[in-house]
KOLGU-4560 file (N, C-alpha, C; in nm, 3 decimals, padded with zeros to 5 digits):
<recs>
<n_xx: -01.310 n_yy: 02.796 n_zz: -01.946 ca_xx: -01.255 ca_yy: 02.757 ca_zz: -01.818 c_xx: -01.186 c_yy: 02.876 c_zz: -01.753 mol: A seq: 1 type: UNK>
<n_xx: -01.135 n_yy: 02.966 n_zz: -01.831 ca_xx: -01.027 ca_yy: 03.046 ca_zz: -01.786 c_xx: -01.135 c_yy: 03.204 c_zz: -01.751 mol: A seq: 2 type: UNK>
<n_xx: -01.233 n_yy: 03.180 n_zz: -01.779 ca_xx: -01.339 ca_yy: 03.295 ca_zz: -01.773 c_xx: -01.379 c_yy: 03.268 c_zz: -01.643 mol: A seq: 3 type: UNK>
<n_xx: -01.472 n_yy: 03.135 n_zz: -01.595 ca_xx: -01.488 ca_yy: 03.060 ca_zz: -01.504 c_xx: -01.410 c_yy: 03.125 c_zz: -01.422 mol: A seq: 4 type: UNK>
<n_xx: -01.318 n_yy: 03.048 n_zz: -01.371 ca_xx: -01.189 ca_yy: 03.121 ca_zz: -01.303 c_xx: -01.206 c_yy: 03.249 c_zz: -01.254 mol: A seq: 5 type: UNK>
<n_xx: -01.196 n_yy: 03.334 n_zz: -01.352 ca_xx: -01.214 ca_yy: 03.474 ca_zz: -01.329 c_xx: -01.311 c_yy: 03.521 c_zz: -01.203 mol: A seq: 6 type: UNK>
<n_xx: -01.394 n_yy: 03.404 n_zz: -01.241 ca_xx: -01.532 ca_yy: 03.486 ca_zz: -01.182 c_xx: -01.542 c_yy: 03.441 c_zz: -01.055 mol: A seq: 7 type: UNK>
<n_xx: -01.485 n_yy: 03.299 n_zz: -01.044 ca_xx: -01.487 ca_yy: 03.264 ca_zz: -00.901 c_xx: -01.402 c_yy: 03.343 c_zz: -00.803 mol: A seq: 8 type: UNK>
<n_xx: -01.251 n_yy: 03.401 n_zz: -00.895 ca_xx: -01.205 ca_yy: 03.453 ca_zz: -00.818 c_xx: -01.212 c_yy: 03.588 c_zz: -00.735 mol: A seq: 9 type: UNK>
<n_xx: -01.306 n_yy: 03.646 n_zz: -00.881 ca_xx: -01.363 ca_yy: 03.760 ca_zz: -00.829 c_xx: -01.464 c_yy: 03.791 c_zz: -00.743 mol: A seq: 10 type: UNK>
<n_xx: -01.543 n_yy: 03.675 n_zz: -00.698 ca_xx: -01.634 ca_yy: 03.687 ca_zz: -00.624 c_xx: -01.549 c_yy: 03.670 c_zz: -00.480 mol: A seq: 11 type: UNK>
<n_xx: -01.477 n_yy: 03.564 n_zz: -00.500 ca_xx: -01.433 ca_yy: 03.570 ca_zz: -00.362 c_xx: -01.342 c_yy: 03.664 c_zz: -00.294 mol: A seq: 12 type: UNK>
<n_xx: -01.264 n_yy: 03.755 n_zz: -00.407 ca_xx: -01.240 ca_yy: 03.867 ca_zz: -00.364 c_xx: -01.359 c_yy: 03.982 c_zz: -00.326 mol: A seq: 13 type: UNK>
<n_xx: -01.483 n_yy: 03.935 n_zz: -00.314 ca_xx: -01.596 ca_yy: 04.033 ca_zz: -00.300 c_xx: -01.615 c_yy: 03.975 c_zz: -00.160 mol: A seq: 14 type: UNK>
<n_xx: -01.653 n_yy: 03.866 n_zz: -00.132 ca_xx: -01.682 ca_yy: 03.800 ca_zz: -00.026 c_xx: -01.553 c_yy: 03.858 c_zz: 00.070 mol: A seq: 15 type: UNK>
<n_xx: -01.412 n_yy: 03.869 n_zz: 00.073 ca_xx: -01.329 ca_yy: 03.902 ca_zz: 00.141 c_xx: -01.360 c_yy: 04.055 c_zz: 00.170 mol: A seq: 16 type: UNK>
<n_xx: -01.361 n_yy: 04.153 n_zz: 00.110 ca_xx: -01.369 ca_yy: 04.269 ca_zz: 00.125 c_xx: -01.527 c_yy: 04.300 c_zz: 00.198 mol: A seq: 17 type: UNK>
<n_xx: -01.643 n_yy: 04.244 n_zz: 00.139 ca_xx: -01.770 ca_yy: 04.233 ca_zz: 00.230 c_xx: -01.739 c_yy: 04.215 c_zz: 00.403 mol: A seq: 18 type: UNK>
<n_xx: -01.633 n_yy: 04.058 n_zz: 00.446 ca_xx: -01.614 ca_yy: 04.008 ca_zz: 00.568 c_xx: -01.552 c_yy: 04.199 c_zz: 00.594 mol: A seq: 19 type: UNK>
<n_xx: -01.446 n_yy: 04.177 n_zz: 00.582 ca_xx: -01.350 ca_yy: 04.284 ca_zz: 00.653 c_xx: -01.437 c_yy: 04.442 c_zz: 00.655 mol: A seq: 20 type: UNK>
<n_xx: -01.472 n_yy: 04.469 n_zz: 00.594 ca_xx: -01.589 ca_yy: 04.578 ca_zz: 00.586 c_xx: -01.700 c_yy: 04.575 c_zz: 00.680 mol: A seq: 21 type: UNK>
<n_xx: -01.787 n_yy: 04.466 n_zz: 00.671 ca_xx: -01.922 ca_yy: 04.437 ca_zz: 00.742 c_xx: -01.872 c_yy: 04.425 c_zz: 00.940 mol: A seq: 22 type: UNK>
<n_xx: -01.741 n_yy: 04.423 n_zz: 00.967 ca_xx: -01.766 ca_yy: 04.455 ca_zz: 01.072 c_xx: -01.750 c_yy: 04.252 c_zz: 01.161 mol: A seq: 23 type: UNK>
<n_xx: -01.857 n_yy: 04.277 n_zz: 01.227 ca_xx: -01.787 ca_yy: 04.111 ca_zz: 01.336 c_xx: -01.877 c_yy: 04.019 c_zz: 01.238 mol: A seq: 24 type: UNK>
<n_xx: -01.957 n_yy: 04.018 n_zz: 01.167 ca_xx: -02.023 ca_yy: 03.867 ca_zz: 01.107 c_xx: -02.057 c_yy: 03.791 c_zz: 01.206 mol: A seq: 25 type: UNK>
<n_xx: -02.063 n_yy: 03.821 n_zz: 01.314 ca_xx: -02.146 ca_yy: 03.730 ca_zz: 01.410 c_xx: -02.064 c_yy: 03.624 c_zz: 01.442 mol: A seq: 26 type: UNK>
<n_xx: -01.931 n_yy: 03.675 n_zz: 01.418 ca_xx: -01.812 ca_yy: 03.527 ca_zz: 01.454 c_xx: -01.737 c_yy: 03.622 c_zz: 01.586 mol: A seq: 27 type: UNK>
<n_xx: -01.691 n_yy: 03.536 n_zz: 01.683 ca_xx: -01.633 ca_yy: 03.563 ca_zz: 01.749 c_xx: -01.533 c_yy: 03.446 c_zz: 01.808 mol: A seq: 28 type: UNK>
<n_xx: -01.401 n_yy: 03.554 n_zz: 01.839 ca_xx: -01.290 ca_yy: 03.420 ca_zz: 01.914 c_xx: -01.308 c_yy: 03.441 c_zz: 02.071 mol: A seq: 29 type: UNK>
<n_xx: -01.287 n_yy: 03.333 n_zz: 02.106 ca_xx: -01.284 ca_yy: 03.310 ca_zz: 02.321 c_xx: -01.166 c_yy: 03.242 c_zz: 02.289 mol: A seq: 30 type: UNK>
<n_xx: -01.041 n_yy: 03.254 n_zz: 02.397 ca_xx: -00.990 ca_yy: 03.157 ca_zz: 02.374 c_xx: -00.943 c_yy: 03.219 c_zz: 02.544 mol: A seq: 31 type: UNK>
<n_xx: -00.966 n_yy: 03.074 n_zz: 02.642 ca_xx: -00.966 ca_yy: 03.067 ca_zz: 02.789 c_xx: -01.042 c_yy: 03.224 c_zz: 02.835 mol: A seq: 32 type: UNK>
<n_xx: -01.163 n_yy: 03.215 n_zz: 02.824 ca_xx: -01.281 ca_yy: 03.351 ca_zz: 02.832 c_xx: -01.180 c_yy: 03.507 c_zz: 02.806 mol: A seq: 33 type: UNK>
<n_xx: -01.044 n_yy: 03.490 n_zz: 02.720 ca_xx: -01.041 ca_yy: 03.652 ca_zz: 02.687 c_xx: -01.100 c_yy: 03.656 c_zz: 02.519 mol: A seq: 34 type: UNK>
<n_xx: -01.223 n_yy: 03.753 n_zz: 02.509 ca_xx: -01.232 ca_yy: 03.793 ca_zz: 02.391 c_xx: -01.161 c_yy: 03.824 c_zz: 02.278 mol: A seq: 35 type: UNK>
<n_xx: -01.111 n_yy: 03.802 n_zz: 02.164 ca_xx: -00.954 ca_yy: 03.802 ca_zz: 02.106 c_xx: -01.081 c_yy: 03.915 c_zz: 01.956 mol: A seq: 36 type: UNK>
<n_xx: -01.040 n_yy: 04.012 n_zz: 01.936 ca_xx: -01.100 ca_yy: 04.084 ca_zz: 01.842 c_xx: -00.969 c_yy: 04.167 c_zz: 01.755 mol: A seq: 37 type: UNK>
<n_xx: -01.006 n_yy: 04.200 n_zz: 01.623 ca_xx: -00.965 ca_yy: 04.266 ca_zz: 01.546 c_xx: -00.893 c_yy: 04.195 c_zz: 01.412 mol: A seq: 38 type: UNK>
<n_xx: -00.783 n_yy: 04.202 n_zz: 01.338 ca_xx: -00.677 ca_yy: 04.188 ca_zz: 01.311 c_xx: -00.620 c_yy: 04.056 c_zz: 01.363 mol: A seq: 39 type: UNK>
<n_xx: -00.598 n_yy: 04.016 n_zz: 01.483 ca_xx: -00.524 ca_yy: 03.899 ca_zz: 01.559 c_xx: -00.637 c_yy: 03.804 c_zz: 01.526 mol: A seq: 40 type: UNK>
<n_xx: -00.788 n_yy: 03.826 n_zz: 01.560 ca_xx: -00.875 ca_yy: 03.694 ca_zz: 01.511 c_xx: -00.818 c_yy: 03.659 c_zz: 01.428 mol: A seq: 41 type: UNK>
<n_xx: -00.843 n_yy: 03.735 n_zz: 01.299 ca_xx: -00.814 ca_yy: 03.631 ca_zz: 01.139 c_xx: -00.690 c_yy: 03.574 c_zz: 01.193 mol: A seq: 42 type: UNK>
<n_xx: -00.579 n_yy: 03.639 n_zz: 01.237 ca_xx: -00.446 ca_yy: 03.548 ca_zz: 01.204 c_xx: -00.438 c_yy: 03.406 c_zz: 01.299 mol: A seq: 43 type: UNK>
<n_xx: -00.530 n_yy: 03.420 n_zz: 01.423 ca_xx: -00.523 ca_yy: 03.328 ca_zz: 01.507 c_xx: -00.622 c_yy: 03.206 c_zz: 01.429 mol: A seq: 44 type: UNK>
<n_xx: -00.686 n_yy: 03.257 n_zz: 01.320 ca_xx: -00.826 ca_yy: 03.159 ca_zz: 01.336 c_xx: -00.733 c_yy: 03.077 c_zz: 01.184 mol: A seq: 45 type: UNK>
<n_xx: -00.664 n_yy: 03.159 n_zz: 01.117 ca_xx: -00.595 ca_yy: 03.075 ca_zz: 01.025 c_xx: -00.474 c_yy: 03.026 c_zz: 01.084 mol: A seq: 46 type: UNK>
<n_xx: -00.437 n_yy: 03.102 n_zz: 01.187 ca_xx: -00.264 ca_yy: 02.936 ca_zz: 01.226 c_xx: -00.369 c_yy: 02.831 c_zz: 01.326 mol: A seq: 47 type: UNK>
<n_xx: -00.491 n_yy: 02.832 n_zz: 01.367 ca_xx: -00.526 ca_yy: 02.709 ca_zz: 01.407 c_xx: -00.528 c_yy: 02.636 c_zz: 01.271 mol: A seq: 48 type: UNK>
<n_xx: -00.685 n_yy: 02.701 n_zz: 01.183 ca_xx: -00.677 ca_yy: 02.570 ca_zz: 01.099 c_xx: -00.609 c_yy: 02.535 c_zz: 01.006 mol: A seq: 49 type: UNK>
<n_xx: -00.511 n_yy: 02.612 n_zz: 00.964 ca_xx: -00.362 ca_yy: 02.561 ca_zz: 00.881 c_xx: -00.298 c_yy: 02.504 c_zz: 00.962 mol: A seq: 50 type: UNK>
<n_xx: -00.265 n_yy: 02.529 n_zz: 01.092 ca_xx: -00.178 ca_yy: 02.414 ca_zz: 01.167 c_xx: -00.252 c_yy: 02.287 c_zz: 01.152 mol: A seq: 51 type: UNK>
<n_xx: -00.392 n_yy: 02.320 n_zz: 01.227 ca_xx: -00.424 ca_yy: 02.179 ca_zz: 01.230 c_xx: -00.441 c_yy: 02.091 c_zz: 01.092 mol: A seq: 52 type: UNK>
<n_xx: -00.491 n_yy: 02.146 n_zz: 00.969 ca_xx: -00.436 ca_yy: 02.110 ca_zz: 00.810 c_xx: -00.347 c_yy: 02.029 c_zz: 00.840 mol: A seq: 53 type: UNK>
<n_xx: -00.235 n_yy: 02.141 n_zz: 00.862 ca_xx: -00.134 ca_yy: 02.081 ca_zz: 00.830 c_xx: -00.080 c_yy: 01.944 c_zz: 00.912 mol: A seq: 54 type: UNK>
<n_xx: -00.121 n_yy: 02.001 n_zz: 01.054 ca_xx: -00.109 ca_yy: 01.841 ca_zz: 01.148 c_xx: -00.143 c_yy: 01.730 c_zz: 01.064 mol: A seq: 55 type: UNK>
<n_xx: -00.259 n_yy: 01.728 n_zz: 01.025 ca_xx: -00.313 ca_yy: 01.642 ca_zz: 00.961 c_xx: -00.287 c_yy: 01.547 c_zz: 00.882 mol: A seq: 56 type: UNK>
<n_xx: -00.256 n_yy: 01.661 n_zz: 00.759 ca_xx: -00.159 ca_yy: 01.638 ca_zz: 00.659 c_xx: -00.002 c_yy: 01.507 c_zz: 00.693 mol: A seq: 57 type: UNK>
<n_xx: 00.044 n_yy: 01.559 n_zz: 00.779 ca_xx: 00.182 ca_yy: 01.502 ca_zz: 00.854 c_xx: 00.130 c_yy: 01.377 c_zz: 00.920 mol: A seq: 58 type: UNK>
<n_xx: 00.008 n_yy: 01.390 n_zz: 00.942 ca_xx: -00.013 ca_yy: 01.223 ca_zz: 01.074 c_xx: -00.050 c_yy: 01.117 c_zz: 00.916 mol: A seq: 59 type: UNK>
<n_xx: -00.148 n_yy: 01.205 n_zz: 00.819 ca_xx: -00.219 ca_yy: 01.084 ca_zz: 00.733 c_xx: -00.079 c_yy: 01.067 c_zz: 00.675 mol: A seq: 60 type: UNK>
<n_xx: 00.029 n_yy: 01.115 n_zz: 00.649 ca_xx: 00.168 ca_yy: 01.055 ca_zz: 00.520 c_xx: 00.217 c_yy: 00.958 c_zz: 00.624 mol: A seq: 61 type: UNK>
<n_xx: 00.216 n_yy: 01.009 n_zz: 00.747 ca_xx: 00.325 ca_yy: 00.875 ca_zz: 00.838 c_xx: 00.254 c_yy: 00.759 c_zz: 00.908 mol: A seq: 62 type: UNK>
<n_xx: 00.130 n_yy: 00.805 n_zz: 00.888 ca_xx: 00.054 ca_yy: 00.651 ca_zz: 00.909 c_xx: 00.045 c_yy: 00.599 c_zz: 00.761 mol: A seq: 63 type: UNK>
<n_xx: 00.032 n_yy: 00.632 n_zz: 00.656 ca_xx: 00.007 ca_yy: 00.557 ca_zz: 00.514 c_xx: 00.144 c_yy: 00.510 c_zz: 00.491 mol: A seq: 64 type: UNK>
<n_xx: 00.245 n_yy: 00.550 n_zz: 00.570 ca_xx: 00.427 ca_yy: 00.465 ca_zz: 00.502 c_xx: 00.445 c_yy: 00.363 c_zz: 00.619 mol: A seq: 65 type: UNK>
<n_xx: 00.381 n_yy: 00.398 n_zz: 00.809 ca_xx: 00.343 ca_yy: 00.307 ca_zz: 00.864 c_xx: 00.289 c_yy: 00.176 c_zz: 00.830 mol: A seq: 66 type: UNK>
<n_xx: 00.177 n_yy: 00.182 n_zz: 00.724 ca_xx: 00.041 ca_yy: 00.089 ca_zz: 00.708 c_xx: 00.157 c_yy: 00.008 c_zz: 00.596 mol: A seq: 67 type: UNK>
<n_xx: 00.175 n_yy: 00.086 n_zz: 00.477 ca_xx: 00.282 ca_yy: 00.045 ca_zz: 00.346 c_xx: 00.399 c_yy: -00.066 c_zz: 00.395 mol: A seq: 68 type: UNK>
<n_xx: 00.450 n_yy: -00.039 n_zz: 00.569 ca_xx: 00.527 ca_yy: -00.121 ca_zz: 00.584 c_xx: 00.465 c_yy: -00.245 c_zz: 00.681 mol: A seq: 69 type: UNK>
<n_xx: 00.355 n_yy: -00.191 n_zz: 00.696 ca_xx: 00.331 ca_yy: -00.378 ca_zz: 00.819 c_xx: 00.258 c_yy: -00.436 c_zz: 00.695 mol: A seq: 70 type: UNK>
<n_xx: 00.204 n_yy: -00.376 n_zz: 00.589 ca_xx: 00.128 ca_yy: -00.488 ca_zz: 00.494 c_xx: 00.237 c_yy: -00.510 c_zz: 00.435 mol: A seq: 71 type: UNK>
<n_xx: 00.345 n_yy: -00.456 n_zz: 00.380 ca_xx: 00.455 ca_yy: -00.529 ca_zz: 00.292 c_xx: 00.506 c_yy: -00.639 c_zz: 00.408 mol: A seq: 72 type: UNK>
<n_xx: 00.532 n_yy: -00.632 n_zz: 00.506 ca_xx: 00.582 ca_yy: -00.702 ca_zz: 00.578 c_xx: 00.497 c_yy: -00.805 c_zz: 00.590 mol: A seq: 73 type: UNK>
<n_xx: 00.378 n_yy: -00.852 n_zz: 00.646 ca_xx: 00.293 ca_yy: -00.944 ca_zz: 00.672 c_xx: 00.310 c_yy: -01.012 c_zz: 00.525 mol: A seq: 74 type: UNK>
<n_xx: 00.264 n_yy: -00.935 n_zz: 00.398 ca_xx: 00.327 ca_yy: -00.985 ca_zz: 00.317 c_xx: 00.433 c_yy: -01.093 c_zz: 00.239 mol: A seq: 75 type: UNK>
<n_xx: 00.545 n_yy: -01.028 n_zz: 00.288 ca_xx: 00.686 ca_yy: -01.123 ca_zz: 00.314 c_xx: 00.640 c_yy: -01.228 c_zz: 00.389 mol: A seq: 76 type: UNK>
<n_xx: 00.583 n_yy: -01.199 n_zz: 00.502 ca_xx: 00.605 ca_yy: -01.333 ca_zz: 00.590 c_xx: 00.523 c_yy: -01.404 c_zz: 00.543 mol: A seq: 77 type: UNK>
<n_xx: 00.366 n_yy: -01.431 n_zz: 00.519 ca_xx: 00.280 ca_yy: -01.471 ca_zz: 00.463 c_xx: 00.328 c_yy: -01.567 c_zz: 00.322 mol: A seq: 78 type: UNK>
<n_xx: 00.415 n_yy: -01.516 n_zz: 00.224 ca_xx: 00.438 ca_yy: -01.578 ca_zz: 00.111 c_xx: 00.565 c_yy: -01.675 c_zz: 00.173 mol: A seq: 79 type: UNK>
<n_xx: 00.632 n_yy: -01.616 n_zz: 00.245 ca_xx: 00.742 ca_yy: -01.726 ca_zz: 00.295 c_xx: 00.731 c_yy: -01.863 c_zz: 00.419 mol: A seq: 80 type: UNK>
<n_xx: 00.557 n_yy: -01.804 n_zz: 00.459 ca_xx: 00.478 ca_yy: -01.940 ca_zz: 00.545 c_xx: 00.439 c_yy: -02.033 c_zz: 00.419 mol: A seq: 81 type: UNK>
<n_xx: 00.413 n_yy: -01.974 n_zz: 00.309 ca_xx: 00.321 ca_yy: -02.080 ca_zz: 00.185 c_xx: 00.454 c_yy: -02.129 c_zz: 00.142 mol: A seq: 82 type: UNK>
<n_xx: 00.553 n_yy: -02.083 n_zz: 00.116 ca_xx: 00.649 ca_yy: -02.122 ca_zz: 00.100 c_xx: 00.712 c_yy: -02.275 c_zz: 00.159 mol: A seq: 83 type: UNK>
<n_xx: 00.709 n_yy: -02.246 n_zz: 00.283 ca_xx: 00.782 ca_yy: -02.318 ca_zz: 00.404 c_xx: 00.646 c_yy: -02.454 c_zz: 00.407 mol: A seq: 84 type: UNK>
<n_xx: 00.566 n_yy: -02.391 n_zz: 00.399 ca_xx: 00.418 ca_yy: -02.500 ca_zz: 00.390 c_xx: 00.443 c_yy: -02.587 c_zz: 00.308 mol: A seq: 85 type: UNK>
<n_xx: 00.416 n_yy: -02.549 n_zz: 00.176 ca_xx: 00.462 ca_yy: -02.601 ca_zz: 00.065 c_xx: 00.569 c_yy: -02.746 c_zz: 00.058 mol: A seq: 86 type: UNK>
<n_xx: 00.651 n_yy: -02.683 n_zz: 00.101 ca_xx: 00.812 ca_yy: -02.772 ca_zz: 00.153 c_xx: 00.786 c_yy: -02.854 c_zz: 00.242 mol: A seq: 87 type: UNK>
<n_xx: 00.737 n_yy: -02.826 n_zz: 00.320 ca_xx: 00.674 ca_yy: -02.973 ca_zz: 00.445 c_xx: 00.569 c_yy: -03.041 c_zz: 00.396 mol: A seq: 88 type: UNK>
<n_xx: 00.493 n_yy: -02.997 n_zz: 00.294 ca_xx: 00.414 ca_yy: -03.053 ca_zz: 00.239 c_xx: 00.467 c_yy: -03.191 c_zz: 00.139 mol: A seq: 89 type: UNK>
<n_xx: 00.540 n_yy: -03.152 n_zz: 00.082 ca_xx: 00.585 ca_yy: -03.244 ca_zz: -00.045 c_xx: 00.701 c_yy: -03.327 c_zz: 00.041 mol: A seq: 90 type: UNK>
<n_xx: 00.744 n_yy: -03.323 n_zz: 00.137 ca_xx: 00.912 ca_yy: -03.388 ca_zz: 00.222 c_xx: 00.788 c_yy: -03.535 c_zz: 00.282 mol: A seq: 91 type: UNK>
<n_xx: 00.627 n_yy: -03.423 n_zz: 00.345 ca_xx: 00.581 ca_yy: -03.511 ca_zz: 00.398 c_xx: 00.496 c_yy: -03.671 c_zz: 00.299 mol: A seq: 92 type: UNK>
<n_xx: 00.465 n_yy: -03.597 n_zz: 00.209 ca_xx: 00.405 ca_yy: -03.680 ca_zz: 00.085 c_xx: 00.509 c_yy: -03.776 c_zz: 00.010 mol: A seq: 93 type: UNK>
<n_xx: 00.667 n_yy: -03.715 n_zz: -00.027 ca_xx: 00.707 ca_yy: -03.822 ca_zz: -00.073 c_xx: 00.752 c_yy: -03.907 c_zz: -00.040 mol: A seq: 94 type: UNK>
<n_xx: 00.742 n_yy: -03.972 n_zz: 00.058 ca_xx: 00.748 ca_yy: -04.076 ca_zz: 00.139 c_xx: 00.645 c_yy: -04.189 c_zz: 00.043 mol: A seq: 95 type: UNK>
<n_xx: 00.517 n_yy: -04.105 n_zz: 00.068 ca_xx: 00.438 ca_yy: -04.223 ca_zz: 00.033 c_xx: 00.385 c_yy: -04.194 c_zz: -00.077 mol: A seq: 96 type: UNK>
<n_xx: 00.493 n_yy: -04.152 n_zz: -00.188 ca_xx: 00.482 ca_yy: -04.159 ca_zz: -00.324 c_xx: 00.590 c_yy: -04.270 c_zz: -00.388 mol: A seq: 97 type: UNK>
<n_xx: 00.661 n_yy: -04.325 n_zz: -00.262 ca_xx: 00.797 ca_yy: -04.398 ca_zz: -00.330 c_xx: 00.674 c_yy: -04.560 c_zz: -00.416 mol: A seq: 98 type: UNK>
<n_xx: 00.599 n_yy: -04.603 n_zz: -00.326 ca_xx: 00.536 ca_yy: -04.711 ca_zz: -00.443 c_xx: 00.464 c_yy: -04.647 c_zz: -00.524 mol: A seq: 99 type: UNK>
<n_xx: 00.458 n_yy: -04.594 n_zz: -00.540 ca_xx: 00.408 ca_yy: -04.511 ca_zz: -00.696 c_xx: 00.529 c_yy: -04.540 c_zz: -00.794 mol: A seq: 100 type: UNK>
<n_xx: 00.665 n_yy: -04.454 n_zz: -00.769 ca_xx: 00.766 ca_yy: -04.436 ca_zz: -00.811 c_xx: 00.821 c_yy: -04.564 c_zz: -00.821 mol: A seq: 101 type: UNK>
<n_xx: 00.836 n_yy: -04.689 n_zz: -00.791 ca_xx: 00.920 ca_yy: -04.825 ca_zz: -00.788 c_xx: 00.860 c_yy: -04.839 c_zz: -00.954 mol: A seq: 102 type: UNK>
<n_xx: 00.763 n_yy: -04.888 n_zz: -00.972 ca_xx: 00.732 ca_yy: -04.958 ca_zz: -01.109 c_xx: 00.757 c_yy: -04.829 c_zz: -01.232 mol: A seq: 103 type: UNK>
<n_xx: 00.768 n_yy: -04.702 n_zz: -01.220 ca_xx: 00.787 ca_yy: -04.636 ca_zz: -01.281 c_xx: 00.994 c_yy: -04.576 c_zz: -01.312 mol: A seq: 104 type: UNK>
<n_xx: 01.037 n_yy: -04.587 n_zz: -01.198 ca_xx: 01.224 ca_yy: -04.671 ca_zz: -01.203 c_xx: 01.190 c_yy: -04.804 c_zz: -01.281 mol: A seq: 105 type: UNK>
<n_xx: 01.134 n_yy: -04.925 n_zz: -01.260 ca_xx: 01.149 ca_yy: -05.032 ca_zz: -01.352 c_xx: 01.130 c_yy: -05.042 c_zz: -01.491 mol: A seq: 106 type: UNK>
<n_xx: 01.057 n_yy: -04.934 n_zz: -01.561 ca_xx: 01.006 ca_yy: -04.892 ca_zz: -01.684 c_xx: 01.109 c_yy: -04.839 c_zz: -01.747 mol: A seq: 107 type: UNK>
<n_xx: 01.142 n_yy: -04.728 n_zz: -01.623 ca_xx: 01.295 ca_yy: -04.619 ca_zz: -01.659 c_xx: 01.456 c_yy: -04.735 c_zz: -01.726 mol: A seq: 108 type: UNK>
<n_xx: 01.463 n_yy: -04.805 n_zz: -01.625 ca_xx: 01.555 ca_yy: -04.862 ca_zz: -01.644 c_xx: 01.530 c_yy: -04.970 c_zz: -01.758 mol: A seq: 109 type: UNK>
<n_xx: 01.424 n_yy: -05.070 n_zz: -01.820 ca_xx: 01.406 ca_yy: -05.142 ca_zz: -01.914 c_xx: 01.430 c_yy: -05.067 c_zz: -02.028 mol: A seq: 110 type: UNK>
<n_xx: 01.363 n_yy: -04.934 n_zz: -02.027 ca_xx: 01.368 ca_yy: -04.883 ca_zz: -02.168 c_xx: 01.536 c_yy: -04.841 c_zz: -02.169 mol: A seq: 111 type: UNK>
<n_xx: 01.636 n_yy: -04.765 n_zz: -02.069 ca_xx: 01.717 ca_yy: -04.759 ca_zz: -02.101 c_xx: 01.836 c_yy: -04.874 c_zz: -02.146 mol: A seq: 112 type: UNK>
<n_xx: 01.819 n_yy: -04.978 n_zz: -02.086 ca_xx: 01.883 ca_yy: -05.109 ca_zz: -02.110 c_xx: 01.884 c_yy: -05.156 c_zz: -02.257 mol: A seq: 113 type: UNK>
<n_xx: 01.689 n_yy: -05.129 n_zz: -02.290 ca_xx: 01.752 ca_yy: -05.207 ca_zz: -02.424 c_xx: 01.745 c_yy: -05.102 c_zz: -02.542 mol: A seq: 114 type: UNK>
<n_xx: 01.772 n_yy: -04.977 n_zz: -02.483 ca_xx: 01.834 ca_yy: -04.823 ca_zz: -02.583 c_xx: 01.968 c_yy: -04.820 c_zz: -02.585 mol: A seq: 115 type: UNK>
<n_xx: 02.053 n_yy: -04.900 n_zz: -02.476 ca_xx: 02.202 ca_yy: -04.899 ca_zz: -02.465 c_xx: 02.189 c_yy: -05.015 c_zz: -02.550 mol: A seq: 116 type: UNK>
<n_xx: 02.141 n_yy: -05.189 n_zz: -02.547 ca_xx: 02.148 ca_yy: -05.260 ca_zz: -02.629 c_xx: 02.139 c_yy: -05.267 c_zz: -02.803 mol: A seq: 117 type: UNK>
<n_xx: 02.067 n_yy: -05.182 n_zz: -02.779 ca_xx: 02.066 ca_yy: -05.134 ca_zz: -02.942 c_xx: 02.153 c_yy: -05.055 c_zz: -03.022 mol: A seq: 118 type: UNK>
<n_xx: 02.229 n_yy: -04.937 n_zz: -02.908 ca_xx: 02.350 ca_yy: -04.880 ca_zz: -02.952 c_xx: 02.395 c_yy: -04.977 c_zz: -02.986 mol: A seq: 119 type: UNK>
<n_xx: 02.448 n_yy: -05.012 n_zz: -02.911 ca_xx: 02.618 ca_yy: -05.155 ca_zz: -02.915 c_xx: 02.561 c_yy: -05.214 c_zz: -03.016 mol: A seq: 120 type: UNK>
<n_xx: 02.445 n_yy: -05.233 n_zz: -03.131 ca_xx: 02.421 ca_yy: -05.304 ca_zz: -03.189 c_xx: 02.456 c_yy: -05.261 c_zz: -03.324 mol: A seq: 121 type: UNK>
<n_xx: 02.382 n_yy: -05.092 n_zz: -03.307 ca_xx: 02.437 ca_yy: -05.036 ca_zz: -03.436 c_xx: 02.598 c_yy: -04.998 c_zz: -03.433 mol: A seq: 122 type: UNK>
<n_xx: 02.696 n_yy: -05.010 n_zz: -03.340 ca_xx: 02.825 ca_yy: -04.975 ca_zz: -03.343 c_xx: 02.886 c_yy: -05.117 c_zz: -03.392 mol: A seq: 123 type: UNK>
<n_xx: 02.838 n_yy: -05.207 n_zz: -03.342 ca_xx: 02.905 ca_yy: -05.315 ca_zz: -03.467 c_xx: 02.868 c_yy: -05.365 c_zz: -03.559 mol: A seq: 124 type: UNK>
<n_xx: 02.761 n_yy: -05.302 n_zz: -03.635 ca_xx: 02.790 ca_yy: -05.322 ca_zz: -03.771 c_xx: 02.837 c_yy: -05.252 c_zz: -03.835 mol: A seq: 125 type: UNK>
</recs>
């Protein structure tokens, strides 16, 4: 890996010294029709595309903590609609769960009646 390395780096130190040597490479800067040559190209042609990199860079982090907060948020609200749903759901249903519930209080209360009767039964003997 560390040989690798080597070699890539050395080539591209070949490729650099080739550009700067060989003269224009058939690249040229215009910028508003003045010809921009020498020395100032390279530096102009790397603060565009490192600025713009870097623009880049800066818009994708503050739209991804943008995005992080309307989905956490929709989120919140979303679980606290199922929530709230939920709750109107069951306020609206038990209404008409109470005859369900009557014969099941009458069961409640028989068995406790004769579980208290049977105490008092074993306390006096």
């Amino acid at each position: 890996m560390k040989k690798t390395a080597a070699i890539v780096i050395l080539s591209l130190f070949v490729l650099l010294l080739w550009g700067a040597f060989a003269g224009n490479g058939g690249m040229s800067v215009d910028i508003d029709g003045d010809h921009i040559d020498g020395p100032s190209r390279a530096l102009l042609a790397m603060l565009f595309a490192g600025g713009g990199t870097l623009l880049a860079g800066v818009i994708m982090l503050l739209v991804g903590a943008i995005l992080a907060v309307v989905f956490a948020s929709v989120g919140i609200v979303l679980v606290g609609a199922i929530g709230l749903g939920a709750a109107v759901l069951a306020l609206a249903i038990s209404p008409l769960l109470l005859p369900a519930l009557l014969p099941l209080a009458v069961i409640w209360y028989l068995v406790s009646r004769s579980r208290k009767h049977r105490m008092i039964r074993e306390q006096a003997v």
